[in-house]
C-alpha positions as CSV (number, residue, x, y, z in Angstrom):
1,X,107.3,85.5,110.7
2,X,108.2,88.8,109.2
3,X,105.1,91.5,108.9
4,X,103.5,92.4,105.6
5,X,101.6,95.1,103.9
6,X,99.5,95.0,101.2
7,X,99.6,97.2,98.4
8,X,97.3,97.7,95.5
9,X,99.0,99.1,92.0
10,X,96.0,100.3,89.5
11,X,96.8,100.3,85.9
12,X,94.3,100.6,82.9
13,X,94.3,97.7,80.5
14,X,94.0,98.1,76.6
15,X,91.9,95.2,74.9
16,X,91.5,94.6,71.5
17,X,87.7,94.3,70.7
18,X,87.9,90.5,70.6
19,X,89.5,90.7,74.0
20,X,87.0,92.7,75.6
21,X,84.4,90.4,75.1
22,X,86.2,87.7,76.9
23,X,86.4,90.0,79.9
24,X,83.4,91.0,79.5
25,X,82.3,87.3,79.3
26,X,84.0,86.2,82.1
27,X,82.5,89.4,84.5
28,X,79.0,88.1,83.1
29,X,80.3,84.8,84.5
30,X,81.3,86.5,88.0
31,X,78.2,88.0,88.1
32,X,75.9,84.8,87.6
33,X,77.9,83.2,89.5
34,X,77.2,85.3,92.7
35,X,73.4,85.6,92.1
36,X,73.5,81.8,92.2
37,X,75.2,81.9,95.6
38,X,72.8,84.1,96.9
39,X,69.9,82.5,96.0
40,X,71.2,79.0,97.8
41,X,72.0,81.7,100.9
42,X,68.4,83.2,100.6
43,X,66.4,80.2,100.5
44,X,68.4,78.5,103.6
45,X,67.5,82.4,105.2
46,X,63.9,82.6,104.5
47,X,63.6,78.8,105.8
48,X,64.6,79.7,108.9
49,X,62.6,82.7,109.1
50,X,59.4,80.9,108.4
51,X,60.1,78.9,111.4
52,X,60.5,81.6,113.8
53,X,57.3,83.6,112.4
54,X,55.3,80.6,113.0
55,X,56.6,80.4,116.9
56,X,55.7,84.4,116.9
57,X,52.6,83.5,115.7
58,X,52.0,80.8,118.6
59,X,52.4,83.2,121.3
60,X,56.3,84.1,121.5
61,X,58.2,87.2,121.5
62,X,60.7,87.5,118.3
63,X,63.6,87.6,121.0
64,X,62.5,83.9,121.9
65,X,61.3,83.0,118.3
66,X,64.4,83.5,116.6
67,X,66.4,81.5,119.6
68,X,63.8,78.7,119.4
69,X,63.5,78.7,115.6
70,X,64.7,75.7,113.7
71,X,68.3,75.7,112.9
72,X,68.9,76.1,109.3
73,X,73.0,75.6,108.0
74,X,73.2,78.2,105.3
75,X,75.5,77.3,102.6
76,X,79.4,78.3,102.5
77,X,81.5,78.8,99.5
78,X,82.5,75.2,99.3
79,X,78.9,74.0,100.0
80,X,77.6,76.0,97.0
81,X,80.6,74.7,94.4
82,X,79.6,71.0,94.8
83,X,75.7,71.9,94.3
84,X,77.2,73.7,91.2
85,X,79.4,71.0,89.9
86,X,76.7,68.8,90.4
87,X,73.8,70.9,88.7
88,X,75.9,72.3,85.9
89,X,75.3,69.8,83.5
90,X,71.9,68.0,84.3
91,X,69.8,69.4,81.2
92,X,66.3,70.9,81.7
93,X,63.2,68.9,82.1
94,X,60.0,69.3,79.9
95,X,58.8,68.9,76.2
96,X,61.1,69.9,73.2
97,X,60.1,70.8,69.7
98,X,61.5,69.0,66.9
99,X,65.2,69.0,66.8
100,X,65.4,71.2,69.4
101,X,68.7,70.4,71.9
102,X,67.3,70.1,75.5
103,X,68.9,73.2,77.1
104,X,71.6,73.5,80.1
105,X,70.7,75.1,83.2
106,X,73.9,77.6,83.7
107,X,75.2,77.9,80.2
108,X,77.4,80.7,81.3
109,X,80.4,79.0,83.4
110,X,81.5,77.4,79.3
111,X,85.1,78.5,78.4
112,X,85.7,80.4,81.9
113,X,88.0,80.2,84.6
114,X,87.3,78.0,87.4
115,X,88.1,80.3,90.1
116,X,86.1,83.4,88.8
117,X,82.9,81.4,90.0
118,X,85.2,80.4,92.9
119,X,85.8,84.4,93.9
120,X,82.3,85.2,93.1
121,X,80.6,82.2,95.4
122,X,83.2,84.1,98.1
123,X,82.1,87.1,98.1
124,X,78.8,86.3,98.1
125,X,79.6,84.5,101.3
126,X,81.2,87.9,102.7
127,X,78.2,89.9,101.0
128,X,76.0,87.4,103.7
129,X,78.3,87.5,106.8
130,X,78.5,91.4,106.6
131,X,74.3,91.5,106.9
132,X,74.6,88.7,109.4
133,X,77.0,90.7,111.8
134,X,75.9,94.5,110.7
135,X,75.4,95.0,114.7
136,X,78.7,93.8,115.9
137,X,80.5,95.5,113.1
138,X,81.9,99.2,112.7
139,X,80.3,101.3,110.8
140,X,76.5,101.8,109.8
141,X,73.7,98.9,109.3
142,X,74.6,96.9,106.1
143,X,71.4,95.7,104.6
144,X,70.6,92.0,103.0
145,X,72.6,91.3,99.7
146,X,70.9,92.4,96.8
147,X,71.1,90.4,93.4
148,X,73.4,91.8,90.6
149,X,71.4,93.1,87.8
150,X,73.1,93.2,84.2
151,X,73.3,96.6,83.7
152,X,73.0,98.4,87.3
153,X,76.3,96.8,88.6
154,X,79.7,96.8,88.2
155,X,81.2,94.7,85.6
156,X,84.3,92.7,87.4
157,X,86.2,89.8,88.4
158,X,88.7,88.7,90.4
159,X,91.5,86.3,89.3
160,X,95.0,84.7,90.4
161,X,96.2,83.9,86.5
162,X,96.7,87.2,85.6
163,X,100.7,88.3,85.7
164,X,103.5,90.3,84.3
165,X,104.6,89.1,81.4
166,X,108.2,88.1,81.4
167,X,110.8,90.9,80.9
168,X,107.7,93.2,79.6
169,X,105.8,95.6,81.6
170,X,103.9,96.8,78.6
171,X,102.1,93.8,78.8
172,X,99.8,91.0,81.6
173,X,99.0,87.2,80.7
174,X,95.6,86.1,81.7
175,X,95.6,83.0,82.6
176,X,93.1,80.4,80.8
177,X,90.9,77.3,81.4
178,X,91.6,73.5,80.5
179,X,89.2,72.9,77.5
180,X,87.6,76.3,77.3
181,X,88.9,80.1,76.9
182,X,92.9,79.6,76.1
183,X,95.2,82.2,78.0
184,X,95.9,85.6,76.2
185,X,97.4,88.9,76.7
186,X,96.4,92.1,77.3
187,X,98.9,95.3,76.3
188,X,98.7,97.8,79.2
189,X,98.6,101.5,78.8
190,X,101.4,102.3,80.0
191,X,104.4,100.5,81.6
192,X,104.0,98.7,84.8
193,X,107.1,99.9,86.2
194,X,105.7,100.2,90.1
195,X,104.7,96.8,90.0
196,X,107.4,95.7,88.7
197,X,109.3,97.0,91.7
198,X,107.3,96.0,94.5
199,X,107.5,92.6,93.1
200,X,111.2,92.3,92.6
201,X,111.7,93.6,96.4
202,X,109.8,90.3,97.0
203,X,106.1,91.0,97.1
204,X,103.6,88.5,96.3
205,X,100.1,89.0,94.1
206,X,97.5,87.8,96.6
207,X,94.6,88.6,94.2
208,X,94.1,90.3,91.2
209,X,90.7,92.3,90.3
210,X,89.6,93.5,86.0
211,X,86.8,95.9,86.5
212,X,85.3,98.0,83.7
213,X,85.4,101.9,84.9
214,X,83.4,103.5,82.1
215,X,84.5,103.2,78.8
216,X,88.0,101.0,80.0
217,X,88.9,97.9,81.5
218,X,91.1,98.2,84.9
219,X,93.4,95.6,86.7
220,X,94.4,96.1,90.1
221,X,97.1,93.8,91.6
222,X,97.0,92.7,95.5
223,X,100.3,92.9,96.5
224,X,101.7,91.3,99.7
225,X,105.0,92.6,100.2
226,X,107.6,92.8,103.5
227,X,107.3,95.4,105.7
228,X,110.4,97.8,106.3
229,X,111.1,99.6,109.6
230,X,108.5,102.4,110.4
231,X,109.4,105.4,108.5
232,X,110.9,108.6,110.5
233,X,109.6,112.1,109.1
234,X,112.1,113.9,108.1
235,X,114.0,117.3,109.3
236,X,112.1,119.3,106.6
237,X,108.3,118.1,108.5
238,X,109.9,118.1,112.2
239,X,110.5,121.7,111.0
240,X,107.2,122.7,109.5
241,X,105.2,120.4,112.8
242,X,101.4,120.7,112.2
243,X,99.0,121.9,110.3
244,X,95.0,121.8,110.8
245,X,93.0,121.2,107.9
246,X,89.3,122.5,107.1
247,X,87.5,120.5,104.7
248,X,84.6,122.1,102.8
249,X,83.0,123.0,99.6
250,X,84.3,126.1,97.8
251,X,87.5,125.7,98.7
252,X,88.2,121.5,99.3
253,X,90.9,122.2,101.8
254,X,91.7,126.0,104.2
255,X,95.2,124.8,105.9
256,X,96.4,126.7,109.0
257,X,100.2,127.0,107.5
258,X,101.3,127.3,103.7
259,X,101.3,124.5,101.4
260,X,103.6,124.3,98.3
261,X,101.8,123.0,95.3
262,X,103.1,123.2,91.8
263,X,105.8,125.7,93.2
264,X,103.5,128.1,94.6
265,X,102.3,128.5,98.4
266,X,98.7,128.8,99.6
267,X,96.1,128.7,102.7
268,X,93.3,127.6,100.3
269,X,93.0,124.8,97.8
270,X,89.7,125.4,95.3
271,X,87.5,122.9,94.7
272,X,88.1,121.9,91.2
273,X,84.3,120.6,91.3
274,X,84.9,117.6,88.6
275,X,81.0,116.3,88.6
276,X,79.6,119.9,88.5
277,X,81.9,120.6,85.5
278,X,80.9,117.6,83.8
279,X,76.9,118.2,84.3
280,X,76.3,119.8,81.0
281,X,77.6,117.0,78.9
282,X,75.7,114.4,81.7
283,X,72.4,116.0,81.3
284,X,72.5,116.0,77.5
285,X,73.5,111.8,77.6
286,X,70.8,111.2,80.3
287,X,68.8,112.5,78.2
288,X,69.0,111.0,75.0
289,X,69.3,107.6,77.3
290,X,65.9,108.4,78.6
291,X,64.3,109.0,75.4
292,X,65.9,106.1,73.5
293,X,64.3,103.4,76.6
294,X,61.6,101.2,76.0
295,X,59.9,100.2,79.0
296,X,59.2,96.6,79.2
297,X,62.0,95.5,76.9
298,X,64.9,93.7,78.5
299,X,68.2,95.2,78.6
300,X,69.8,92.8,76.4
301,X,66.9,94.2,73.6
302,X,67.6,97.6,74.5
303,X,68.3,100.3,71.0
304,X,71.8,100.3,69.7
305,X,70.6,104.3,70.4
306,X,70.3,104.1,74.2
307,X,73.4,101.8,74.9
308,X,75.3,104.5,72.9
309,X,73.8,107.2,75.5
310,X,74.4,104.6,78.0
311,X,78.1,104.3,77.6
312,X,78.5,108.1,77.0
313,X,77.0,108.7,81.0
314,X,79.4,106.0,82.1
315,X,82.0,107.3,80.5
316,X,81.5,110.8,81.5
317,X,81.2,109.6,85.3
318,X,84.4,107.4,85.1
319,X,86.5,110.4,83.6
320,X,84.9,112.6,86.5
321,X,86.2,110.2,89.2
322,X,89.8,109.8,88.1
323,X,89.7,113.5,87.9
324,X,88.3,113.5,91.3
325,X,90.9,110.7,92.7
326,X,94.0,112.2,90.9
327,X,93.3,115.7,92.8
328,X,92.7,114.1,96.2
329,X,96.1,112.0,95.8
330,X,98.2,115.5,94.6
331,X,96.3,117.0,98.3
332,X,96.7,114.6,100.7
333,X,100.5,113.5,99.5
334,X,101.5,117.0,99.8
335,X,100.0,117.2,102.9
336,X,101.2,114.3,104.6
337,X,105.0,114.8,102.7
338,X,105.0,118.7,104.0
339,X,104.2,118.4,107.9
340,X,105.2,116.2,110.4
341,X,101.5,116.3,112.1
342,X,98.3,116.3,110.4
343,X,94.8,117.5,112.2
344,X,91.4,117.0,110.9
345,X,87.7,117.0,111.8
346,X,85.9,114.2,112.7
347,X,83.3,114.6,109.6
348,X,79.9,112.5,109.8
349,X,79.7,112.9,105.8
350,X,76.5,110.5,106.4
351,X,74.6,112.7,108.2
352,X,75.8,115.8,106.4
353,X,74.4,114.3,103.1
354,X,70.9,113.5,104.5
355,X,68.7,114.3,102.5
356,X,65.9,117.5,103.3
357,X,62.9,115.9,101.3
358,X,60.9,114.7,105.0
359,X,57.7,113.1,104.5
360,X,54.4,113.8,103.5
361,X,53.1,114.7,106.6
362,X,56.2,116.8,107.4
363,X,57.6,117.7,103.8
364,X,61.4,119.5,103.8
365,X,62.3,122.9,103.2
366,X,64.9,124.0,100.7
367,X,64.9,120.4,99.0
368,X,66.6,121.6,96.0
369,X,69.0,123.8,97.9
370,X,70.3,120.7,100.4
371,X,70.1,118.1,97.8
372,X,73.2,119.8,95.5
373,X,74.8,120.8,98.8
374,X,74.9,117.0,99.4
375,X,75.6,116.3,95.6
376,X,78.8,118.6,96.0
377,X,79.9,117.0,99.0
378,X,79.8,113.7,98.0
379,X,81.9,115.4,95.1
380,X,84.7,116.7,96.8
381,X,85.5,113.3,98.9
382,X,86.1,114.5,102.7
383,X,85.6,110.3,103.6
384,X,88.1,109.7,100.8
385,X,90.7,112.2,102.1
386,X,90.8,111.4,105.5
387,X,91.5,107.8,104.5
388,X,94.1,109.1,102.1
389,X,95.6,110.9,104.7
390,X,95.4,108.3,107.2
391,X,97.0,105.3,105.2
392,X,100.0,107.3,103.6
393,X,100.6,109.2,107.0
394,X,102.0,105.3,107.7
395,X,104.4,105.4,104.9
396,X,105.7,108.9,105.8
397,X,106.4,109.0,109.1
398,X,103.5,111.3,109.8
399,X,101.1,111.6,112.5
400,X,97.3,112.4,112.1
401,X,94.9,113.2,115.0
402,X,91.2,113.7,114.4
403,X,89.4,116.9,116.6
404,X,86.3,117.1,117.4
405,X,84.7,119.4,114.5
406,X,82.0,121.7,116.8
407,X,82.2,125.7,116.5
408,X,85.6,125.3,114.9
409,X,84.0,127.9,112.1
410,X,82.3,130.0,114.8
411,X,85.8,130.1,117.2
412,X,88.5,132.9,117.2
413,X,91.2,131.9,116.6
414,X,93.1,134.3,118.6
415,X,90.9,135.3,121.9
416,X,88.9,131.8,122.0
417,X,85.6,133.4,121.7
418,X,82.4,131.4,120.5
419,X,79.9,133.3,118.5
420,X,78.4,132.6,115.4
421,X,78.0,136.3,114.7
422,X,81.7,136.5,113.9
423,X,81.4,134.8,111.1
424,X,80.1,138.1,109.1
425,X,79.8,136.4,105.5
426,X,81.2,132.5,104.0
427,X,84.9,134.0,103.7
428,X,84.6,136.7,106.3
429,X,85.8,135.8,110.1
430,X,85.5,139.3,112.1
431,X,85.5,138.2,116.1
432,X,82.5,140.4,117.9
433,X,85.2,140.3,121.0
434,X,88.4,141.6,120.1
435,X,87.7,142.3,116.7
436,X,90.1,140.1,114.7
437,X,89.7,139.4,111.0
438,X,90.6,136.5,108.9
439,X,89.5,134.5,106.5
440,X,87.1,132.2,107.9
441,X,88.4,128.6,106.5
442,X,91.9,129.7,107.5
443,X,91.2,130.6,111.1
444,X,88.6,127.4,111.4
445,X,92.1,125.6,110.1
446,X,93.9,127.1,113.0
447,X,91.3,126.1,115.0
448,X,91.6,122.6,114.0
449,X,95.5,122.7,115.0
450,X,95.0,124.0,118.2
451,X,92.4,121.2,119.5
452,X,95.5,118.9,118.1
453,X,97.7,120.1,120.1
454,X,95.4,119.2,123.1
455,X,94.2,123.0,123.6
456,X,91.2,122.9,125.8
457,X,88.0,123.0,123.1
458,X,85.8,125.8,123.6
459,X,82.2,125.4,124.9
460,X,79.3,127.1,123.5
461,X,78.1,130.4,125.0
């Protein structure tokens, strides 16, 4: 069997209004659907954990209570779609008023597709099996599945109806259900040309995902398609070899060696700060969208008002991600394209963004201060770029290695000497040993190369 690799192509769809409630409809749907899952998963879950608090309250420890507790079979995917089918349409019980229809349990799964409560039931079970195995797994502790409120989450489904339409890339085909919502299409805005491409070399759409991102609908397309040989770098990044990369938060990236972008060559890439130049415009819509709430009214009640504030803060975080996303793609492509050897630090971005508030016994210093530190962090996307970096280093032939990130700021870069004295101001690098200068990004970059090329690290004074 030949090997595969999946590729995702993102494009932004372009509803008419009648369209978008459909999707929206159907990601209502999705979203029911999972809260119904969850709820068969939690009460199977809290059975069992009755059980094993009554042994701990007869004497054993929780180690033995939870081997000696009851076994409880928690409900799959296919488990939870025959309870569905079989609940769907049994009305409500109790007293009706005069004329009044007796009302249906689920009214919800009407006129959608079949397999958008199908995906949904499925990754609740995945939701549940990630909690279960959060100790085996890489990675932090996940916690237990939360229900989806209308309103906090993310509005999305997941699909295998939804295609190209024939000889058109301008437009998909979403696929309908017997007796309910009939198929339509969606125009795209713009041409589907990549996906086009990937499918005529003889990929295959596994899945297909319609999320709302702000103030548009998205579809992103699963694609299996064949795997080629391994790509070879080429003589132009055997030449140029490696290049150490500093992350950070005035400028996003310091790189050891020159990097061409947009024709010009430069050490250090500024941090376009997307969120921080969109804070003014956020702080006036949060605003207005806390004024315009009315506590104790349900969302669905909610002011025409505050949804209009509502969808001005979504919007405004939306465009400040695919600003955020379209200049991590332009760094890390020209990065990875440029050299034949990537190096970067090992960055805990989890414990760099803890927060400074402590507790009340111990309360934080410089709160304010650490909390937009972390804001702007989280802003510039070191997680994000390492795994941009990573994944298209496959696809050009380029090797990544990832150092060890101690005293790389507080190194010289030429005599090896340790001393966080050297570092004179946030630009300035001045070694207190043989009294080389440079800027202090740049020679932590070079510091970062040299640990890649399996230079000895230094040790702290």
């Amino acid at each position: 069997m030949s090997e595969t690799t999946t590729v995702v192509v993102k494009e932004a769809l372009d509803p008419t209004p009648a369209q978008a409630l459909v999707l929206q409809r159907y990601a209502d749907a999705s979203r029911h659907s999972f809260n119904y899952a969850l709820a068969r998963k939690r009460a199977a879950q809290q059975l069992w954990s009755r059980g094993r608090d009554r042994l701990v309250a007869e004497g054993q420890t929780p180690a033995e209570a939870a081997r000696n507790a009851p076994k409880v079979r928690v409900p799959g995917q296919f488990d939870i779609q025959k309870f569905f089918l079989a609940e769907r349409d049994k009305p409500l019980c109790g007293p009706l008023l005069q004329g009044q229809e007796r009302p249906r349990p689920y009214p919800w799964w009407k006129g959608v597709h079949a397999v958008v409560c199908q995906q949904a039931f499925r990754d609740a079970d995945v939701a549940f099996a990630n909690w279960k195995n959060s100790s085996r797994r890489k990675g932090g502790p996940v916690g237990f599945p939360r229900f989806k409120r209308r309103g906090k989450c993310r509005d999305s489904l997941r699909m295998f109806s939804i295609r190209l339409v024939s000889d058109d890339l301008r437009h998909v085909r979403i696929g309908g259900e017997r007796g309910g919502q009939p198929a339509f299409t969606v125009r795209l805005h713009r041409s589907a040309r990549r996906l086009a491409l990937l499918l005529a070399r003889g990929g295959q759409t596994k899945s297909v995902t319609v999320a709302r991102e702000g103030h548009r609908w998205m579809v992103a397309f699963n694609v299996r398609v064949p795997a080629g040989p391994p790509p070879r770098a080429t003589r132009r990044q055997r030449e140029a070899g490696t290049v150490g990369v500093d992350l950070g938060v005035k400028v996003i990236a310091a790189l050891s060696d020159p990097l061409l972008i947009n024709s010009k060559e430069t050490h250090l890439v500024e941090n376009p700060r997307h969120l921080e130049n969109t804070r003014r415009q956020l702080r006036k819509w949060q605003r207005r969208m806390a004024r315009r709430y009315v506590r104790g009214v349900s969302f669905a009640e909610q002011s025409h008002g505050w949804r209009e504030a509502r969808d001005q803060v979504a919007r405004l975080y939306a465009l400040a991600a695919a600003r955020r996303a379209s200049t991590q793609h332009l760094l890390t492509k020209r990065i990875v394209t440029q050299y034949d050897h990537v190096a970067l630090e090992d960055l805990r971005v989890k414990n760099m963004t803890a927060s400074a508030r402590g507790t009340a016994e111990q309360p934080g210093r410089n709160v304010k201060a650490k909390s937009g530190l972390n804001r702007a962090i989280l802003d510039a996307g070191f997680g994000e770029i390492r795994r941009q970096v990573e994944y298209k280093a496959l696809m050009y032939g380029t090797r990544v290695t990832i150092v060890d990130p101690a005293y790389t700021s507080q190194t010289c870069n030429r005599c090896r000497h340790v001393d966080a004295k050297s570092r004179r101001t946030r630009d300035l690098f001045t070694c207190t040993r043989c009294g080389h200068a440079t800027h202090a990004d740049i020679g932590a970059a070079n510091n970062i190369k040299a640990r890649a090329q399996h230079v000895d690290p230094p040790t702290a004074p």
